[in-house]
ZALODO-264014 format. One line per 8 residues: number of its first residue (from 1); their letters; for each residue x, y, z of C-alpha. Coordinates in nm, 2 decimals, always signed. Layout:
BEGIN
NUM	A	X Y Z; ...
***
This chain:
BEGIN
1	XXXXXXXX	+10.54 +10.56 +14.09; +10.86 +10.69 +14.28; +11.08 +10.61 +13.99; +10.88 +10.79 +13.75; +10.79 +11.12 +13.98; +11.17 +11.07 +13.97; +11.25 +11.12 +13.59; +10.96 +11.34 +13.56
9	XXXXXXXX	+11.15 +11.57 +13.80; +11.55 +11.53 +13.67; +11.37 +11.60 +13.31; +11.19 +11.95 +13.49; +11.52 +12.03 +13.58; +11.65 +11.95 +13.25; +11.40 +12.19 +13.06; +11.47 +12.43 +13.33
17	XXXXXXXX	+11.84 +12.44 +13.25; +11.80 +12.47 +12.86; +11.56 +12.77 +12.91; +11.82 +12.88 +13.17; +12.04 +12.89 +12.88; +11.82 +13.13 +12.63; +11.78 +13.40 +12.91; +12.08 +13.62 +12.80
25	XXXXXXXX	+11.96 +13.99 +12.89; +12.01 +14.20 +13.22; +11.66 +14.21 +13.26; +11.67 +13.75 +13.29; +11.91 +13.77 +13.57; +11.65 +13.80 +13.86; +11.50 +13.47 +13.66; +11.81 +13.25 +13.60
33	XXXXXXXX	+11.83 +13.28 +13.94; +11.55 +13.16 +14.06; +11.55 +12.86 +13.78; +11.88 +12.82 +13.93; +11.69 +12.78 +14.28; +11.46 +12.55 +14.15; +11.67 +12.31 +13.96; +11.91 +12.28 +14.26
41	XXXXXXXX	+11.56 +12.20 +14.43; +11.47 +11.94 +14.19; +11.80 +11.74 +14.19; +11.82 +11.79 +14.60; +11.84 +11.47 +14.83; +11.56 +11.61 +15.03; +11.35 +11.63 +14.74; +11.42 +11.32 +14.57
49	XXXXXXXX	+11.37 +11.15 +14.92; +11.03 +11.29 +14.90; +10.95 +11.13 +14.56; +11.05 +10.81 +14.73; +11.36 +10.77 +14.52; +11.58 +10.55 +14.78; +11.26 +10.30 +14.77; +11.17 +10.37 +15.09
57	XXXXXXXX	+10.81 +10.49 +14.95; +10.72 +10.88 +14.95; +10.77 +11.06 +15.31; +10.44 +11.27 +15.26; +10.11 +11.06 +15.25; +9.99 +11.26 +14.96; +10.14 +11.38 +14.61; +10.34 +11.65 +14.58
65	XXXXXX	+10.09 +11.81 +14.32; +9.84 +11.84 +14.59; +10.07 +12.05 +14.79; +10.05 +12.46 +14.79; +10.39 +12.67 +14.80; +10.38 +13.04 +14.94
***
């Protein structure tokens, strides 16, 4: 499961960028920067550690869908 959770997230990231890259306007600042906050997220040690990436198994004992973000 780890290593899928893992492509599933470096391929989020990857849409992220490419939609990055049609935001050209003034007005797409404010959200380039936060995709740029969440791709650099996404490809983060910390995060990938809590897929479970280094095979060490997930930190959390529940998936990362079920959690809520402020």
């Amino acid at each position: 499961h780890s290593v899928r959770k893992t492509k599933d997230a470096q391929r989020a990231a990857e849409i992220l960028v490419r939609y990055q890259g049609t935001l050209q306007s003034r007005d797409g600042q404010p959200l380039q920067g936060s995709i740029e906050k969440v791709v650099r997220i996404f490809r983060s040690e910390l995060f990938q550690a809590l897929l479970g990436k280094d095979g060490g198994g997930p930190l959390i004992s529940h998936p990362l869908s079920e959690l809520t973000w402020p």
